[in-house]
N, C-alpha and C positions, 0 to 999 in steps of 0.2 A: 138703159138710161132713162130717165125720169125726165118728161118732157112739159114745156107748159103750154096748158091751152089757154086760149083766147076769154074764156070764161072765168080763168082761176086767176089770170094777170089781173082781168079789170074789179075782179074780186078784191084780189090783193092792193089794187090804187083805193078803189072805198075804204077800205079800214085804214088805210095808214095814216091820214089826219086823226085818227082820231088814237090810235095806238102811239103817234108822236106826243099828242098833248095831253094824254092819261094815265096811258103805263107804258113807260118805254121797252122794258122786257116781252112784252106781249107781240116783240118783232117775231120772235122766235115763233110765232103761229102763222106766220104768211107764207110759210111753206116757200115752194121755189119760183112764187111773185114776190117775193118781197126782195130778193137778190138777184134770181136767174143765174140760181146757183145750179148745178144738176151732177149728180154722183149714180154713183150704182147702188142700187141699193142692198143691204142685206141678205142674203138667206138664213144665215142662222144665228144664234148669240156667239160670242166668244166664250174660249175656254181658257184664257193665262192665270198661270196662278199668281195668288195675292203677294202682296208683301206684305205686311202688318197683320200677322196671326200666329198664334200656338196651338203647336195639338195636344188634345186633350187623352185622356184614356177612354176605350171603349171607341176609338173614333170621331168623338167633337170637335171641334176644334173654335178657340177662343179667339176671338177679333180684338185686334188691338190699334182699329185705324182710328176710330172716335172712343169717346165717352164712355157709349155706350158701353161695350163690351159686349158684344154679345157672344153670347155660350149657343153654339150652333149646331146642331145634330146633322147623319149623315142625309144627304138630302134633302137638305131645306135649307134657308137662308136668311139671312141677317134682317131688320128693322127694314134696314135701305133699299131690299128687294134685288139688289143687283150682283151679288155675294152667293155662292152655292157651295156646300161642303159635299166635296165628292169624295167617300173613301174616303174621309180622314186628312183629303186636302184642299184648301180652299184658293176659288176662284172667282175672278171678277170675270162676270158676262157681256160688259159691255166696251170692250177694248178695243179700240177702233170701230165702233159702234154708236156712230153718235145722231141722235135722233134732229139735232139742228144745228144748223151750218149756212150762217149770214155775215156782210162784212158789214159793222157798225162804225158811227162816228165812236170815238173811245169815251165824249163824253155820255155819252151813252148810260156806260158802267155804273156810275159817275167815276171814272177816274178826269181832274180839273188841273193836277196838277201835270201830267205826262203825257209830254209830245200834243199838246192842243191843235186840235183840229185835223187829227191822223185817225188814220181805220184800223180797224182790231178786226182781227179773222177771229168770228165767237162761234166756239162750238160749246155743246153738250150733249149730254145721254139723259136715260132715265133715269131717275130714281133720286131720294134724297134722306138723310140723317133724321131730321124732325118734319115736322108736321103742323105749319103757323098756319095760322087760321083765315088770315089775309092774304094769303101767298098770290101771287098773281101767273105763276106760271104751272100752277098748279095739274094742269093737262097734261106735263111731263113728269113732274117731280113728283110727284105723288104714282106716278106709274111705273108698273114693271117694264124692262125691255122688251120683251111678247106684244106689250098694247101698246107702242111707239113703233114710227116710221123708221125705220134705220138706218143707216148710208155707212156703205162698207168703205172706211178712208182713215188709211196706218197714219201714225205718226210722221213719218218720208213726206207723206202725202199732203198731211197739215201743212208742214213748212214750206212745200214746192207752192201750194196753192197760194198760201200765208205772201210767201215774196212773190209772187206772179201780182198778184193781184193789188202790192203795191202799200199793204199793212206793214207797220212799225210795230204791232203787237199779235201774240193770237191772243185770244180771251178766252178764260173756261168761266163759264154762265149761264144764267138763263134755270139750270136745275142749283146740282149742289157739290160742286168741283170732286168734294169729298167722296163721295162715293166713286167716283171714276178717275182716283187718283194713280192708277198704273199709268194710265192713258195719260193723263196729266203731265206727270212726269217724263213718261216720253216724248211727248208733241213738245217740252221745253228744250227736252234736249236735242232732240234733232231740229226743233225752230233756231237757239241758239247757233247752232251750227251752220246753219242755212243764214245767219244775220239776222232773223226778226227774234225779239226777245217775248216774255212771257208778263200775262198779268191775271192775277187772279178773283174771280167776286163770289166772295163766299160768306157764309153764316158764321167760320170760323169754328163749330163745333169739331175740333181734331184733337188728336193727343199730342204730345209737345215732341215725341220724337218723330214719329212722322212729318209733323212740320217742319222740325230742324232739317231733315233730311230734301226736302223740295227749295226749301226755300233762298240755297246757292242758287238755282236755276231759274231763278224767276227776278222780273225787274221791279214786282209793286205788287200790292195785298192789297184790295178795298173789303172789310169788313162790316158788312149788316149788325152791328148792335142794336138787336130788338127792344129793349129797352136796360132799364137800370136796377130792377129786381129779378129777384128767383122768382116769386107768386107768377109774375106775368108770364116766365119762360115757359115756369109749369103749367099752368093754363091754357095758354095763347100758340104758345112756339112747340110744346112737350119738350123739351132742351132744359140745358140749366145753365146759368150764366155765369157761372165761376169759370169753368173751362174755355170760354170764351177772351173772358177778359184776360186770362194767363196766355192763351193765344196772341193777344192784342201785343203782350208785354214782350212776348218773345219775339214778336214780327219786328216790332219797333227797335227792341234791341241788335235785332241783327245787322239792322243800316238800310234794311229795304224799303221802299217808296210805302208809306201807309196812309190810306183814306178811309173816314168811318162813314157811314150813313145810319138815319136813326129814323126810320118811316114812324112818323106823329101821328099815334091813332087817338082820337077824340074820346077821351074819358077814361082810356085803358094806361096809356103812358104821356100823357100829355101838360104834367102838373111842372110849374115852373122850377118845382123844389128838386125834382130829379132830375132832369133837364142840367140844372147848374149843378148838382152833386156829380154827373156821369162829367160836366166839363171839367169839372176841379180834379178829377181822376185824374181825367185825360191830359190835361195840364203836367200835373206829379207824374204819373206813371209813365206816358208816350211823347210827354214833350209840348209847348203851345207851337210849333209849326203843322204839328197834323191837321188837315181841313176835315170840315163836321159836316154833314150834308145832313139838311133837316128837311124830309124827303114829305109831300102833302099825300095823304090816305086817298084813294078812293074805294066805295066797297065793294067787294069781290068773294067770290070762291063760299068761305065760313062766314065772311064776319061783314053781311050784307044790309044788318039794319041799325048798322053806324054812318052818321053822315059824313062828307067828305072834313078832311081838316078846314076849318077856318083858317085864310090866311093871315087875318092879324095873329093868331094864336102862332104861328109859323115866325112872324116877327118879333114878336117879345120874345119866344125861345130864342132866337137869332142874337136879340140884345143879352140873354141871361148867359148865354156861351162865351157870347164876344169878353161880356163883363168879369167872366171867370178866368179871361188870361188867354183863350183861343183866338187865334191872331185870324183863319180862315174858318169861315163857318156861311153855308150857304142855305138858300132857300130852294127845294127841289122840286119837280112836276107842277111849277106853274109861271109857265113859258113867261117871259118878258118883266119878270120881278129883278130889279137891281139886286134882292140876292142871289141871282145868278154868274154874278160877276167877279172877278179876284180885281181887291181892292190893295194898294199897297199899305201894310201897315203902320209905315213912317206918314208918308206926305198924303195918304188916301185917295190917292189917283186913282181910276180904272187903269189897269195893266193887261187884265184879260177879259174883253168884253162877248157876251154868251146871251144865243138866243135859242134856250132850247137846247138843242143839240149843236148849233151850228157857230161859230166862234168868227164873232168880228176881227178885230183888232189884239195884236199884243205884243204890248211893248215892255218885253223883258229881252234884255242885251246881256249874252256871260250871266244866264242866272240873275241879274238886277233889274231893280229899276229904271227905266230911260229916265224919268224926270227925278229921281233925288238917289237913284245909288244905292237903295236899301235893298239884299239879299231876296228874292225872293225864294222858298225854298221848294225841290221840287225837281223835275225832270224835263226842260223845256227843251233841250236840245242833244244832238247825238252825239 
């Protein structure tokens, strides 16, 4: 058992002012000060085989969980690094193998619209699909399972911990769901069954039948849309943004909870023209009740000699969404900004007031408004 000492606790109190008001994901590095959370750890990777593959002749065998595709030879393994063709069949390494294991506020995620002000059991593994240049959690997702801590804890074990501990969701996060979507899908389904439901924060790079197939089990999507071109995906992300946004279509279509977030990098994606193009989409294609989080850059990882987002630049985006027909649209990572808040669309009351991570007041009654009645859309109650 993994125990803490006195030195890694008061470690873990320093950094978290500052992992609160900068990058929230970056919980995920405070190890077991940041929860006092403590498992067993690993001894070795998993071996389950995949779901989402064809074998090839001669032995390869062909992935068909994202995009990519990758065409994978006998012993070796996909983009994602977590994937290994053995003999002609393929396996995910990191099944019940999850490198972090913290219980978050859920706005966290940001998910704003579901169960405000409840904890998410957030886990993840290593490894991830693309490769953004900003990434902030980069220390995992960019890793193979070998160079991560690992903590041996089945799906059973998600959900017991999940309800012990008094979460309304588990959360897959922090790397890239995707890649650990065996796992995924079973910590939903044994969560489900234990009462806590599932929610997911992901890039969104999957292919449409895999999604179809999770996405009964799950109670909400939040979707990182990187920006609103290809150039950028291919440069910035290595991704491409068509399959994203068919993702986006499909999540939405299905009836399940969606939230997008669009981290504003300073010169890269930042132009007012896209900004309102991606909302006009979003309008036509997902509907104007989906809320937009319009998340402020800090630099990190690759892309360190870009200054942080100006927050007027964060507001005028805010205005060009609202003005495209997006009824919620928020201002992200910078604590105490009124657009942090859910404002009612009709009467423009505060209904959900947010500092941070931490939720004042909210006066949504049945879904509505307390003061004028108007629908709020979303997930406020069980």
């Amino acid at each position: 058992m993994v125990k803490v000492s006195r030195r890694s606790f008061l470690a873990g109190c320093a950094l978290a002012p500052f992992v609160c008001a900068f990058a929230p994901d970056l919980g995920s590095f405070l190890g077991e000060a940041g929860n006092a959370l403590a498992f067993s750890l690993a001894r070795d990777l998993s071996l389950v085989e995949a779901r989402h593959y064809e074998k090839k002749k001669g032995g390869d065998v062909e992935c068909s969980l994202c995009p990519r595709k990758c065409l994978v030879g006998n012993k070796e393994r996909g983009y994602c690094g977590v994937r290994e063709n053995r003999g002609g069949t393929y396996y995910t390494l990191v099944h019940s193998r999850p490198c972090a294991v913290h219980v978050d506020p859920i706005e966290k995620k940001p998910f704003f619209h579901v169960f405000p002000g409840s904890r998410a059991y957030s886990i993840a593994t290593a490894g991830c699909n693309v490769n953004c240049k900003f990434c902030q959690n980069w220390e995992i997702s960019q890793a193979r399972p070998e160079q991560t801590r690992n903590y041996d804890l089945s799906p059973g074990e998600v959900a017991r911990e999940a309800k012990e501990k008094g979460c309304r969701t588990i959360a897959y996060t922090y790397s890239e769901p995707v890649v650990f979507y065996e796992y995924m899908y079973d910590c939903a389904v044994e969560g489900r069954r234990a009462g806590v439901e599932s929610v997911v924060v992901t890039g969104g790079y999957i292919q449409e039948k895999p999604l179809k197939e999770l996405l009964p089990h799950l109670l909400a999507v939040k979707v990182d849309l990187k920006a609103f071109t290809e150039e950028y995906y291919r440069k910035i992300v290595r991704g491409e943004l068509k399959p994203v946004l068919d993702g986006l279509v499909t999540v939405a279509s299905s009836g399940k909870w969606l939230e997008v977030v669009y981290l504003v990098v300073p010169t890269l994606n930042d132009s007012p023209k896209e900004v309102r193009e991606m909302a006009r989409w979003m309008v036509r294609e997902l509907g104007p009740d989906v809320p937009l989080h319009l998340s402020r850059f800090y630099p990190q990882y690759l892309l360190k000699n870009l200054p942080p987002t100006p927050v007027q630049t964060l507001h005028r985006l805010r205005e060009e969404a609202l003005s495209a027909g997006l009824k919620f649209v928020y201002v992200g990572n910078v604590p105490g900004d009124e657009g942090e808040n859910t404002f009612c669309p009709s009467c423009g009351k505060v209904v959900v007031s947010r500092y941070l991570f931490f939720v004042g007041s909210v006066d949504i009654r049945e879904g509505k408004c307390v003061y004028c009645g108007e629908p709020i859309p979303g997930i406020f109650e069980a």
